[in-house]
N, C-alpha and C positions, 0 to 999 in steps of 0.2 A: 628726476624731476618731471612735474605733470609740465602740457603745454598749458599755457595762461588762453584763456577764450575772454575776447574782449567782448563784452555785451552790445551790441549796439542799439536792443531795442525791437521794435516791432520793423517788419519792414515798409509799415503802411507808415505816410506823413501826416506827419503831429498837425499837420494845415488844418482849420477848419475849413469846412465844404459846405456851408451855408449859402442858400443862397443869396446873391446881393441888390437888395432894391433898388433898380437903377429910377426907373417911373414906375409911377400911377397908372396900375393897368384898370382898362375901362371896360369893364360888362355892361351887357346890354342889360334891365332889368329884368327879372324875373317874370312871366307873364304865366297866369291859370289859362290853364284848356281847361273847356269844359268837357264834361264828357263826349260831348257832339263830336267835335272837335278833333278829340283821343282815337274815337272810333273811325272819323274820316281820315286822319292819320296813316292809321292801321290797316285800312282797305287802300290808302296809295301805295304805300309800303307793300302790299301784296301784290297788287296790281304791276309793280314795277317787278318785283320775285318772280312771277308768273311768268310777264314778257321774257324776262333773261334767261329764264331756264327752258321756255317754247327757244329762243333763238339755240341753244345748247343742244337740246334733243332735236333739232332740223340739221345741225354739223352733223350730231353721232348718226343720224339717219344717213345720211351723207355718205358718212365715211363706211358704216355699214355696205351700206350700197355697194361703194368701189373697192371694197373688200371680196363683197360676194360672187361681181364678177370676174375678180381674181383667181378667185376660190374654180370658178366654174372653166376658164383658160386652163390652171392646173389639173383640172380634171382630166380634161379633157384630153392634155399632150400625153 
């Protein structure tokens, strides 16, 4: 005799996974930039990139530094 295999199916749940409207979510409306606007955008947005990546390469300066006079103790013993 074969064994019987009972089918069960997938093993994902038949649930739907919809999601459920509980409230009226609120946006704020849509508003046009002009291009003025886009391009001031654009220059804060760099502006802020710049700062954080000077603060970044002043650490690796940093740690370069305390590296090298490491480097120069090893030498040296």
């Amino acid at each position: 005799m074969t064994p019987k295999h009972t089918d069960q199916g997938s093993s994902r749940s038949s649930i739907a996974t919809a999601p459920v409207p509980t409230a009226q979510a609120v946006r704020k409306p849509w508003k046009k930039k002009t291009p003025v606007d886009v391009v001031l955008d654009q220059i804060n947005r760099l502006r802020d990139d710049v700062l954080e990546k000077e603060e970044e390469l002043k650490l690796a300066k940093r740690q370069l530094q305390k590296l090298e006079e490491a480097k120069k103790v090893l030498e040296a013993t």
